[in-house]
C-alpha positions, 0 to 999 in steps of 0.5 A: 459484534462489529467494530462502529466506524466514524469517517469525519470528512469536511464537505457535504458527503455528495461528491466526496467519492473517495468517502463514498467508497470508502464508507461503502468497502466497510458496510459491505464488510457489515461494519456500521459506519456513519459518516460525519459531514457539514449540512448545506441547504437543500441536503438533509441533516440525517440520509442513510446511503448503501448500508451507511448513514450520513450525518451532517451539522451546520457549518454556520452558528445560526446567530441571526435566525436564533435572535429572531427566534428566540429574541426578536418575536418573543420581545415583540410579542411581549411589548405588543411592538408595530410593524412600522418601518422603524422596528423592521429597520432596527432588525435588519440592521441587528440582524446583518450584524449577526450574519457578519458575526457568523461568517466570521465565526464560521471557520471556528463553528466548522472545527467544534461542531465536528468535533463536539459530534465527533464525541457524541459517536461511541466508535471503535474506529475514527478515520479521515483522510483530507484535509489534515486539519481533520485528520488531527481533530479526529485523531484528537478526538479518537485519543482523548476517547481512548479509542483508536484512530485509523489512518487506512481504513484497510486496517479496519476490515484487517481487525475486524475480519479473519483475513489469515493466510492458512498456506505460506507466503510462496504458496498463494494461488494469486502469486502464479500464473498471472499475466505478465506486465512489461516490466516483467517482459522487458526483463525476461527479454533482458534474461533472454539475451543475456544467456551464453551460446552452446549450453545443453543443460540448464538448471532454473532454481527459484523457477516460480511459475515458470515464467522463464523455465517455460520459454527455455523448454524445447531450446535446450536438449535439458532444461529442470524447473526447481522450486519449494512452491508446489502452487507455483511448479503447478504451472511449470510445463518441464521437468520439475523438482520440489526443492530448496536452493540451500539443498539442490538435490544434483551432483557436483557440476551436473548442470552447464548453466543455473539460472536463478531470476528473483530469487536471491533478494528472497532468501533470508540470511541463513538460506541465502549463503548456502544457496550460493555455495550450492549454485556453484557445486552443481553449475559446470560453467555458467551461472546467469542471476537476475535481481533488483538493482540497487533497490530502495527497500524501504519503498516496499515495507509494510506494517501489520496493523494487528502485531504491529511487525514492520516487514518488505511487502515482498519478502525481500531481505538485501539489495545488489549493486555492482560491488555485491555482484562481482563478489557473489560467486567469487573466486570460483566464478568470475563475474564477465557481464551484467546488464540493466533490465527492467522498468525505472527504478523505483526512488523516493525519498527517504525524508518523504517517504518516513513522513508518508509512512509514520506520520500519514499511516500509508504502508506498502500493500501487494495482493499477495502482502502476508504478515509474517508473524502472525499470518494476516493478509494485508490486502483487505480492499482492492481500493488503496489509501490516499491521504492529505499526508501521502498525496503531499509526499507522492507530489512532491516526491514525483517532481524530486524523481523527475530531477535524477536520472533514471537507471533500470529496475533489475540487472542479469549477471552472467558469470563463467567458471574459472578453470584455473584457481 
């Protein structure tokens, strides 16, 4: 049976889109949602909307037409009162007064109204996204109902959904063969030009797609793709080999140039020292990296709503900056130029960004983003989170970015063989 969703918004749910649509991704998934809004005139308190019902409750206590109702008539009624003008001036003098008293009222009757309805739904799951007074008396509610509270309704369609990844991580089909952004293409170009005149042979390790591989081909007289994904080599149109970097199937100094692009921030600590000793035993010249530089890791972490593991979105375990790269290859090879290639480095910061994440709930999430614990796909809905707490930290952190001075998000190493040791 499908989890019940409760969404508590405080508006009339007639143009709240971003409730709509999230409302929408969970009924179409066949959760039942309800949506719990506030009644304003013309609207109806039940409304059933693209698979989801709207619920609305008053915003106001109703004190002058409950005393007329209740009091007034039944007493008049009752002592058989006229209709002069003094009774109907008593009442309009009483009944102004309630109506101060219930615009007074109104903030206080918002919050136990939503709540008090918030508690007569039995849900599984309780979300809301703006404003965070709301967000808290949902989750208020959701923890005194021992149920849970969502804070990406992502997380929902996660837990309810079988969204496993039957293949590894570098196996997905949505990882190759997609279109290029400029980003990619102004470090491609950057890789490029970068590379060292008179080389005939050139070996790509971590190759991809060959997004790299494919360009060098017909340029050199020997040009090898290699990669462990069999998904990725599907697109490379050179020779290729199935293989690991920590075990480069060639012989000593058989290749004058390895090239390994956005490989190495990928390589677990275990694989990644063996990867280097191999890149040097088989380079006899030059070997030409790319990798993040100085890159924020903690931008990109993201959280398996399921197991609960904290991990980058990317699978990436290390940053570079230029003391990491004078030392990587040394002292067989000595580093001789590296530029900055890319887009802007990605920054924010590190205060914000804890807030964003532990207390709004907002993790990193890419379409390819697998658990890799207990194999979950992340990526549930192609409409990401927004909350009260994630649009304070990215506004802020946008005019905090806006005060650094920019650097480029990827740097090309070359290094060249030292003859003499």
């Amino acid at each position: 049976m499908r989890g019940k969703v409760l969404i508590v918004t405080k508006n009339t749910v007639v143009s709240d889109k971003r409730t709509l649509t999230e409302a929408g991704i969970l009924a179409n998934a066949g959760l039942e949602v309800v949506v719990l809004g506030l009644l304003s005139k013309g609207l109806l308190p039940y409304e059933m909307r693209a698979g989801f019902k709207i619920r609305r409750v008053p915003s106001m206590l109703g004190l002058a037409p409950a005393f007329r109702d209740r009091l007034w008539l039944p007493l008049c009624r009752l002592l058989r009162l006229p209709s002069i003008a003094i009774v109907k001036m008593l009442y309009s003098v009483i009944a102004k007064g309630l109506r101060w008293l219930d615009k007074m009222a109104k903030p206080v009757t918002v919050w136990v109204r939503l709540a008090k309805n918030a508690f007569r739904e039995d849900a599984a799951y309780y979300h809301a996204h703006f404003p965070l007074s709301v967000i808290f008396l949902t989750w208020i509610v959701a923890k005194i109902k021992g149920r849970r509270f969502i804070t990406d309704f992502n997380d929902v369609l996660i837990l309810e959904q079988c969204h496993y990844c039957s293949k590894g991580y570098y196996e997905q089909d949505t990882l190759w063969g997609t279109q290029l952004n400029e980003r990619e293409q102004a470090r491609i170009k950057g890789v490029l030009k970068l590379l060292p005149p008179k080389v005939k042979s050139i070996l790509d390790v971590g190759c991809g797609d060959g997004r790299i591989t494919n360009r060098l081909a017909g340029k050199y007289p020997r040009v090898v793709g290699l990669d462990i994904s069999e998904a990725a080599l599907q697109h490379v149109k050179t020779e290729k080999v199935k293989a690991s970097a920590e075990s480069l199937p060639f012989s000593d100094r058989s290749f004058d140039l390895i090239l390994a692009t956005e490989l190495l921030e990928h390589l677990p600590k275990a694989i990644y020292y063996k990867a280097i000793a191999e890149m040097k035993r088989v380079a006899k010249e030059w070997i030409v990296i790319s990798v993040p530089w100085k890159e924020q890791l903690s931008i990109a972490r993201a959280r398996c709503v399921r197991c609960g593991v904290i991990f980058h979105a990317n699978n990436h375990y290390r940053n570079f900056d230029s003391s990491s790269l004078r030392q990587m290859f040394c002292p067989e090879f000595r580093l001789i130029a590296f530029q900055q290639v890319g887009g802007e480095r990605a920054y924010y910061h590190p205060l914000l960004l804890w807030v964003k994440q532990r207390i709004g709930g907002i993790w990193a999430r890419t379409p390819d983003t697998v658990c890799p614990k207990c194999r979950a796909l992340l990526y549930a809905s192609v409409y990401p989170e927004n909350n009260a707490v994630s649009r304070f930290c990215n506004e802020t952190n946008n005019r905090l970015r806006k005060r650094r001075h920019p650097e480029k998000s990827h740097v090309v190493a070359v290094y060249r063989r030292v003859t003499e040791l």
